[in-house]
KOLRO-79241 format. One line per field, with one value per residue (C-alpha): residue number from 1; x, y negated, z negated. Coordinates in nm, 3 decimals, always signed. Each point is the difference from the previous one (the first is absolute). Layout:
! residues N
n	(NUM ...)
c1	(X ...)
c2	(Y ...)
c3	(Z ...)
This chain:
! residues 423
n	(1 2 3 4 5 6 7 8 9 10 11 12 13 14 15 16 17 18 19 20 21 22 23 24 25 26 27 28 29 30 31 32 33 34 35 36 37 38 39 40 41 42 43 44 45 46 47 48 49 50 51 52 53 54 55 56 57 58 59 60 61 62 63 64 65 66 67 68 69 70 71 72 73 74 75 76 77 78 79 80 81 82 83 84 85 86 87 88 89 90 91 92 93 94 95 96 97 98 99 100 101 102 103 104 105 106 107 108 109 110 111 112 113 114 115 116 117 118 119 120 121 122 123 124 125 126 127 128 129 130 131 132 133 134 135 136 137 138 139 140 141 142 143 144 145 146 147 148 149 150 151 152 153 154 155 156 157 158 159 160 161 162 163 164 165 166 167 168 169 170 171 172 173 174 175 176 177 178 179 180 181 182 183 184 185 186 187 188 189 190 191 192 193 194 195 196 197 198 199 200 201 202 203 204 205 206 207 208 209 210 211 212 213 214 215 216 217 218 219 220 221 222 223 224 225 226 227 228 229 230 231 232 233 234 235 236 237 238 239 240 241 242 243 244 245 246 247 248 249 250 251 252 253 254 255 256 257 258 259 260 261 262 263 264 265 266 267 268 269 270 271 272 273 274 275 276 277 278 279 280 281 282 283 284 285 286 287 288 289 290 291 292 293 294 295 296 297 298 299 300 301 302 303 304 305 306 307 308 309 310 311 312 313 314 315 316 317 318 319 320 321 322 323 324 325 326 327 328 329 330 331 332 333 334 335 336 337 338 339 340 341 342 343 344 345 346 347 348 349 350 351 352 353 354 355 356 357 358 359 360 361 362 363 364 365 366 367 368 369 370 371 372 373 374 375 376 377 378 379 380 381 382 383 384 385 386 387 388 389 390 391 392 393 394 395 396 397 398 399 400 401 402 403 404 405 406 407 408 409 410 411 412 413 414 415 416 417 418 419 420 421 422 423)
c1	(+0.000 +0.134 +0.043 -0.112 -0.278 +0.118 -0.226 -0.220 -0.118 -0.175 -0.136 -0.137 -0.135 -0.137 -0.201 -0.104 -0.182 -0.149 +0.033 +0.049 -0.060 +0.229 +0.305 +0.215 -0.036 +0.113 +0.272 +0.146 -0.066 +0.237 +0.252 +0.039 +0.072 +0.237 +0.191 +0.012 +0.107 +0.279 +0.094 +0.153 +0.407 +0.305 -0.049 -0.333 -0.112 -0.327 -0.109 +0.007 -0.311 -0.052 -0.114 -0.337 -0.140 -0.194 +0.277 +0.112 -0.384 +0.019 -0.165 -0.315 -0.088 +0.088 -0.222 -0.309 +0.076 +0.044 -0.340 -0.239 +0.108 -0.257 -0.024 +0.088 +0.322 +0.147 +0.148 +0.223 +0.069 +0.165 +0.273 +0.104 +0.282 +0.075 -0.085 -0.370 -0.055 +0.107 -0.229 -0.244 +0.037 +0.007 -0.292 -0.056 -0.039 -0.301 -0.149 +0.004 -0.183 -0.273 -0.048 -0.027 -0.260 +0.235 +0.010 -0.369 -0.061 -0.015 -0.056 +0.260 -0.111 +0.212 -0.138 +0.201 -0.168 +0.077 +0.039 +0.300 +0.030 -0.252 -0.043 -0.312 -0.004 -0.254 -0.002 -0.300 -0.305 +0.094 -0.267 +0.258 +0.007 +0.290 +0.271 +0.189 +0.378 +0.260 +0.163 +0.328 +0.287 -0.051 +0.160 +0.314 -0.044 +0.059 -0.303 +0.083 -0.174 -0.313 -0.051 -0.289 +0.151 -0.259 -0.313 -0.100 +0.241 -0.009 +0.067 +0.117 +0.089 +0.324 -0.011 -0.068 +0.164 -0.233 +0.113 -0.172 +0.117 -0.067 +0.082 +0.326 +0.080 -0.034 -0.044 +0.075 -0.188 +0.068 -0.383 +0.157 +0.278 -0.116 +0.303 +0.010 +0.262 -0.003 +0.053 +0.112 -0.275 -0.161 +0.207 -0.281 -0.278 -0.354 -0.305 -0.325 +0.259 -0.066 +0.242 -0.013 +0.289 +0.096 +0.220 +0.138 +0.060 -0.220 -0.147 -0.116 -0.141 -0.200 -0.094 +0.243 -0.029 +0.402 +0.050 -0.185 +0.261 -0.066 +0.256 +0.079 +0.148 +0.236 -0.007 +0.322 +0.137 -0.164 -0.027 -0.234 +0.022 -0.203 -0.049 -0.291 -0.207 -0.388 -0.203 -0.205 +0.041 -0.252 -0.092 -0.225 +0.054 +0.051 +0.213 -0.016 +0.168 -0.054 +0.215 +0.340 -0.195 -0.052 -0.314 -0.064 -0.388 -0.224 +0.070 +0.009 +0.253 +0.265 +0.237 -0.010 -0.040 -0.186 -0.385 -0.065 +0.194 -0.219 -0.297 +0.111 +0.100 -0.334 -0.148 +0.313 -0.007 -0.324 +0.173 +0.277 -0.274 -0.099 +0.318 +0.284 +0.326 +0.181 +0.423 +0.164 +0.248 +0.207 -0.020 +0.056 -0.287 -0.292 -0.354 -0.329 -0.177 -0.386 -0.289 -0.231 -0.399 -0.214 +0.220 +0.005 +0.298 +0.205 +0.070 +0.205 +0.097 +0.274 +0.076 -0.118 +0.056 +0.039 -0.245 +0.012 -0.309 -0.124 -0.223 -0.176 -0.185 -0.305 -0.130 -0.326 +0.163 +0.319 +0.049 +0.241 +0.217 +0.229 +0.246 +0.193 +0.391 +0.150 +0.090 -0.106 +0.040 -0.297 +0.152 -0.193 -0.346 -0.283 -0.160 -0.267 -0.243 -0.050 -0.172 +0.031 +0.115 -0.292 +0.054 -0.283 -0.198 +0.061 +0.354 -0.005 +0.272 +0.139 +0.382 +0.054 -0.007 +0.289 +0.068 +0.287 -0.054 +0.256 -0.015 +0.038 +0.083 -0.118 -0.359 -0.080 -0.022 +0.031 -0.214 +0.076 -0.124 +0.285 -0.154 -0.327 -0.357 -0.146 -0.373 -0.147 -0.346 +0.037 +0.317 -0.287 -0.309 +0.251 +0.002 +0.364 +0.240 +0.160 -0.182 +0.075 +0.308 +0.319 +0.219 -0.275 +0.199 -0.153 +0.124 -0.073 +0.014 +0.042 -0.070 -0.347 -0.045 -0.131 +0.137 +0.026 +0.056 +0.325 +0.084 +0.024 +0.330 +0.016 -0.078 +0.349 +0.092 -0.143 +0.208 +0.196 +0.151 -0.022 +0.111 -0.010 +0.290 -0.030 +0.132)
c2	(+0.000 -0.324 -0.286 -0.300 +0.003 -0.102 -0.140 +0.326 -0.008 -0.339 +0.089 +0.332 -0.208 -0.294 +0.358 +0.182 -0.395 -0.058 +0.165 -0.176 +0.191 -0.267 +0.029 +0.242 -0.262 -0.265 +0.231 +0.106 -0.360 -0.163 +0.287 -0.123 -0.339 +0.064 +0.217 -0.265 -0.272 +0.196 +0.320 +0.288 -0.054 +0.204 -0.174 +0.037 +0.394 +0.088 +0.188 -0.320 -0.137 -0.334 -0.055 -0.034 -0.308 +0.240 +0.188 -0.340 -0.107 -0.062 +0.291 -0.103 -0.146 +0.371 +0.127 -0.222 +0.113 +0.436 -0.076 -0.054 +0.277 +0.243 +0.348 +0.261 -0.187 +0.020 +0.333 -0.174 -0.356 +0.255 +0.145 -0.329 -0.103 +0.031 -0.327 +0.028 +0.294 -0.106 -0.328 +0.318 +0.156 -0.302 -0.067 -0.415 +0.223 +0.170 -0.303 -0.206 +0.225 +0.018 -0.316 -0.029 +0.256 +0.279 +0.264 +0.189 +0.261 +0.347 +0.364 +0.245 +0.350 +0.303 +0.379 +0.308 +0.228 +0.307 -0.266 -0.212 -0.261 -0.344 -0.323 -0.211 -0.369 -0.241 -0.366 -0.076 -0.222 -0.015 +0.286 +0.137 +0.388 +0.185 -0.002 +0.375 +0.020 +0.324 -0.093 -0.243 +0.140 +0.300 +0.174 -0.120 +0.198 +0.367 +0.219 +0.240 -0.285 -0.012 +0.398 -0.034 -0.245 -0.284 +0.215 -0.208 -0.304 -0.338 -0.316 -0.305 -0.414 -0.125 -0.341 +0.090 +0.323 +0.282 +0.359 +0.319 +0.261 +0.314 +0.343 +0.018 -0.317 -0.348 -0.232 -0.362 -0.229 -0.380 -0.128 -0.319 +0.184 +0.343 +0.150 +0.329 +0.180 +0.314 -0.054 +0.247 +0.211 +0.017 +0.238 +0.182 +0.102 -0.119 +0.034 -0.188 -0.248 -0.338 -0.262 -0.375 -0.291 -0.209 -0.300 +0.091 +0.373 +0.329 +0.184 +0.398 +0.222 +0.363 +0.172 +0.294 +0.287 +0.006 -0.329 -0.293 -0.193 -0.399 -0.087 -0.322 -0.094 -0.253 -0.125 -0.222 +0.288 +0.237 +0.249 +0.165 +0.044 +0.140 -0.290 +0.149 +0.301 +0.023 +0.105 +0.148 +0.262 -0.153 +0.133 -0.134 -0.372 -0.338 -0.302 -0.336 -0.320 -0.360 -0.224 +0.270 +0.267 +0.324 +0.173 +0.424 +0.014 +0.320 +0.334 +0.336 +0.169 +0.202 +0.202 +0.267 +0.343 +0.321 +0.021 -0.171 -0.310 +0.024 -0.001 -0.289 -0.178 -0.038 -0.262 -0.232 +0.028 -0.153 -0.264 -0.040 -0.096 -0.308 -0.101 -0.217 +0.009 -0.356 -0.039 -0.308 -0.033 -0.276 +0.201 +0.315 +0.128 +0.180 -0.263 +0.132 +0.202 -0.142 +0.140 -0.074 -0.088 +0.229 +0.316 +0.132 +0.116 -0.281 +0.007 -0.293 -0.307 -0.268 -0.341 -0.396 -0.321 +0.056 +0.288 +0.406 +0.110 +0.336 +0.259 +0.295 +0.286 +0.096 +0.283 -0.223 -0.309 -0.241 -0.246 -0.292 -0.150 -0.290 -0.033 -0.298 +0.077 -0.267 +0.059 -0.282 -0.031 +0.246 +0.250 +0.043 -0.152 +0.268 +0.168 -0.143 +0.175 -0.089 +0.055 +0.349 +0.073 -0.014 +0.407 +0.111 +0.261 +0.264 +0.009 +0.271 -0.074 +0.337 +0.094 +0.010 -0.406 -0.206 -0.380 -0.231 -0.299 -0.312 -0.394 -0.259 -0.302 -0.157 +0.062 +0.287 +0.365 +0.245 +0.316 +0.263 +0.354 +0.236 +0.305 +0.219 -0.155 +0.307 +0.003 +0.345 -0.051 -0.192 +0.227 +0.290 -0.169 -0.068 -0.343 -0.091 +0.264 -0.094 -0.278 -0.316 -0.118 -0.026 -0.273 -0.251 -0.306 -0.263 -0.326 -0.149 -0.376 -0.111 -0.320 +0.033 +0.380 +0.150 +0.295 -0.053 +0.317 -0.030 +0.223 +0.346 +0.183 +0.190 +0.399 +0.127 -0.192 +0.265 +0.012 -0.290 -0.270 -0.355 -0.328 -0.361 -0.270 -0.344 +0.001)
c3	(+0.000 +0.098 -0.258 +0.239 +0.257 +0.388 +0.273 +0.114 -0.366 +0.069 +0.282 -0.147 -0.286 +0.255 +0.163 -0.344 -0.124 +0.347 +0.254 +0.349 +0.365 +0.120 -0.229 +0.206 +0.329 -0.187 -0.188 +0.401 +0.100 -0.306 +0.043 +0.315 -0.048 -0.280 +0.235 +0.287 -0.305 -0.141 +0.248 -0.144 -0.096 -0.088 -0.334 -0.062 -0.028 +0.186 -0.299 -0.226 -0.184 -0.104 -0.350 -0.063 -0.134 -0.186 -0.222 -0.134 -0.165 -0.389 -0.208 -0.039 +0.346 +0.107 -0.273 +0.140 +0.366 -0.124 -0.232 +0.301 +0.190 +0.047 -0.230 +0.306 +0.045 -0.319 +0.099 +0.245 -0.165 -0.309 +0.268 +0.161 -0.244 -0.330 -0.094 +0.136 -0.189 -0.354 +0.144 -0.003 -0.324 -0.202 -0.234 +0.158 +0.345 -0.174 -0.192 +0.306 +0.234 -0.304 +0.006 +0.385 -0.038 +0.205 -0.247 -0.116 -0.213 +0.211 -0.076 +0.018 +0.086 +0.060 +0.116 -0.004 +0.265 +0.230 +0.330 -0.218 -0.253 +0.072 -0.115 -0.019 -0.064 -0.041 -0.080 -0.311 +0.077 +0.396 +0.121 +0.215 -0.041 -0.109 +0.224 +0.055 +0.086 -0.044 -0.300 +0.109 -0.011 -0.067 +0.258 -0.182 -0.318 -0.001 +0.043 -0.254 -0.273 +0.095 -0.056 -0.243 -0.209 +0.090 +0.006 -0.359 +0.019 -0.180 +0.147 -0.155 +0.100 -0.125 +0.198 +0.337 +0.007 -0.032 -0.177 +0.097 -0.287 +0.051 -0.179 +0.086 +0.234 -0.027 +0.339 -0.034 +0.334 -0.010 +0.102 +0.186 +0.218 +0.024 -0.129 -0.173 -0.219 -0.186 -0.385 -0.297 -0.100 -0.358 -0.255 -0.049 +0.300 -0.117 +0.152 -0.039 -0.244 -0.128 +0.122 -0.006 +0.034 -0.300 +0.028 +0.341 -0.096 +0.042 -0.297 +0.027 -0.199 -0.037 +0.284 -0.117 -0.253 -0.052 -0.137 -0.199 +0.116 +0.120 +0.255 +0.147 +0.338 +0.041 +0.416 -0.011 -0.111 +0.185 -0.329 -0.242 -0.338 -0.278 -0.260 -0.290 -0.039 +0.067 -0.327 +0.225 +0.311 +0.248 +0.347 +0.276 -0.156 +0.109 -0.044 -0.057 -0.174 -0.176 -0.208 -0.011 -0.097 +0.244 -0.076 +0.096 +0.004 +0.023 +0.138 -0.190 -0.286 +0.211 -0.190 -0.281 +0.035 -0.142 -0.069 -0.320 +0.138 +0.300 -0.238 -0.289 +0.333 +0.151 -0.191 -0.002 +0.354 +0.046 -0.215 +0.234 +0.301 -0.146 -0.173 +0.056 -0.128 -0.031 +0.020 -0.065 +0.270 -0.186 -0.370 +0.143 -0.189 -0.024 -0.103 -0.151 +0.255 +0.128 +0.142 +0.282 -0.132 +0.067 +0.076 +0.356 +0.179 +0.095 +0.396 +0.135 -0.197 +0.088 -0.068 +0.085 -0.100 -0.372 -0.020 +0.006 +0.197 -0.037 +0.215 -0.264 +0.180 -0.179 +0.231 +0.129 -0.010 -0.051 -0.208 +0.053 -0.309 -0.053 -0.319 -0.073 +0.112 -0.224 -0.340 -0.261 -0.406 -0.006 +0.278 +0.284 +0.127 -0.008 +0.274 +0.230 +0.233 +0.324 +0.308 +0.103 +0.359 +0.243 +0.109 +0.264 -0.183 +0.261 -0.199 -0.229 -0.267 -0.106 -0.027 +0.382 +0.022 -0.051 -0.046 +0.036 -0.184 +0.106 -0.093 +0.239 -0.100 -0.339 +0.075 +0.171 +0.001 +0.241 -0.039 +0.283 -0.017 +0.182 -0.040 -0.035 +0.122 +0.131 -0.034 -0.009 +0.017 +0.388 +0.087 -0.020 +0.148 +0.346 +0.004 -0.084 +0.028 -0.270 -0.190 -0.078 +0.137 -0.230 -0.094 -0.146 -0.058 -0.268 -0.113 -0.328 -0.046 -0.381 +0.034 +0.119 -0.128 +0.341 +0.192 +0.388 +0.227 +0.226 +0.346 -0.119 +0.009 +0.303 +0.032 -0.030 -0.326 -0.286 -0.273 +0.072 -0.226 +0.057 -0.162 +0.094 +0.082 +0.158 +0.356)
């Protein structure tokens, strides 16, 4: 990568801003004259480039110019020289394109199926539908990774760089440049795990019968490490995190072994499905554990604005919770019901459907259903092969406290994870 831009990198830029059907006549046209002003010399090399007026602009008159240009040609403003890309990376790059209105909130989704690996996008509150690609780069990585390791992956925003962990293999894709890079796998392979990022690092735990272990992954570093001990064995849960402290949620006891354990183990499992355990990141230890209202099984929660928002399955119905995230003099706020998710009654809600709960923004939560929805009773009578379609998508606003209903996911993304980053 070169340190200073030259002349075809203004004239790339000039045609990535606005593009002009005239610019390569009046390119030949002016590379003509210069060549009739000053012909070719045994001094002067034919290969030579003048310097571009553009390599020499202070920092932040190239920041305004690489702000406004548009999202799909990020990708190729990050490879032009060094200096453009650090222009890139830097967090006034980000902030200024907010504030010109150039980055939204948009849906990450990401399907593991017997055609490849996919990735869905779509941008929140623009009624476009999703948007499928083959996930980038991934012809880079070697195939040997994705050998049932992502069938029940988590995904998680550091920034705009977006981490698919799987059982045993972590994917890192930048959301701006498309760029993807295999990471180190967890120490221990977890399935159906809670995971959630805390102060710019990544928390998991359960999901595993051999450990109670809590590790934490460092991405400067590129390393995990195990950093506490769960007090309890939890599988099938769910992640999220407010104020420094990473939160498991849900899911059932794993672990122990003969046939009175399995029996003294069945009540505290039901415990376990509406349950949350609470680790302060900063104190390295374990808080007093809470429980959702009401009971149910807990199945999605995540984070927004200041609040942890929680899905509980009740069998017939789901029921939609909000805890305060910050902790006061008194410790934390208490719970508050909200609107439940407006599910079409053809849905039946047994153990077959799945949710993935992600915020977006400071106001809003995604709700998107990424598995199940099979209705038996209109699968039988013939008039939907397979009832009602999958991959309901449902936004919730807090501010106004109504759902809205969003382009559902597309038919090939069951059991994928998604998560949302401004891009």
């Amino acid at each position: 990568m070169e340190e200073t831009c030259n002349s075809r990198t203004l004239t790339w830029l000039v045609k990535s801003c606005r593009p002009n059907p005239n610019a390569e006549t009046r390119r030949k046209n002016a590379f003509a004259s210069r060549l009739c002003d000053h012909p070719p010399s045994a001094n002067r090399p034919e290969n030579h480039l003048d310097p571009s007026p553009f390599s020499s602009l202070p920092d932040d008159l190239l920041l305004e110019c690489l702000s406004r240009v548009s999202h799909s040609s990020l990708p190729s403003v990050a490879l032009v020289c060094r200096r453009w890309s650090q222009t890139v990376d830097s967090p006034a790059f980000r902030d200024l394109r907010r504030t010109l209105g150039r980055l939204r909130h948009t849906l990450y989704a990401v399907a593991v199926s017997d055609y490849g690996i996919f990735s869905a996008t779509h941008r929140v509150g623009s009624g476009v539908p999703w948007k499928i690609s083959p996930f980038p780069g991934i012809e880079a990585l070697p195939p040997e990774i994705f050998d049932g390791s992502f069938s029940h992956a988590r995904m998680l925003a550091l920034g705009r760089q977006i981490y698919v962990i799987g059982r045993a293999a972590t994917v890192r894709c930048d959301a701006w440049t498309g760029s993807v890079a295999r990471r180190s796998p967890m120490l221990f392979p977890r399935k159906k795990f809670a995971a959630a990022a805390v102060g710019g690092r990544i928390y998991v735990s359960g999901g595993t019968a051999r450990t109670a272990a809590v590790e934490e992954y460092d991405p400067a570093a590129d390393a995990w490490r195990v950093v506490a001990e769960s007090p309890r064995r939890r599988y099938g849960c769910v992640g999220a995190a407010a104020d420094g402290v990473f939160y498991a949620i849900g899911g059932l006891k794993i672990g122990g072994s003969g046939e009175a354990a399995t029996r003294g183990g069945r009540l505290e499992a039901h415990v376990y499905a509406s349950s949350m355990d609470l680790y302060d990141v900063a104190a390295g230890a374990w808080m007093r554990s809470r429980h959702v209202p009401g009971g149910g099984c807990v199945v999605a929660a995540c984070e927004a604005g200041a609040g942890i928002y929680v899905v509980a399955s009740h069998a017939v119905e789901l029921s939609f919770w909000r805890c305060e995230g910050r902790r006061g003099s008194a410790g934390f706020g208490e719970w508050c019901r909200l609107r439940s998710p407006p599910v079409p009654a053809q849905v039946r809600l047994d153990g077959a459907v799945r949710f993935c709960c992600v915020g977006i923004g400071e106001k809003r939560v995604g709700l998107v259903q990424v598995f199940g929805c099979i209705d038996d009773l209109l699968r039988r009578s013939g008039r939907m092969a397979r009832g009602l379609r999958e991959g309901l998508v449902l936004v919730y606003d807090s501010e106004v406290g109504e759902w809205s209903r969003g382009p559902d996911l597309p038919e090939i993304f069951q059991r994928s994870a998604c998560v949302c980053v401004e891009c």
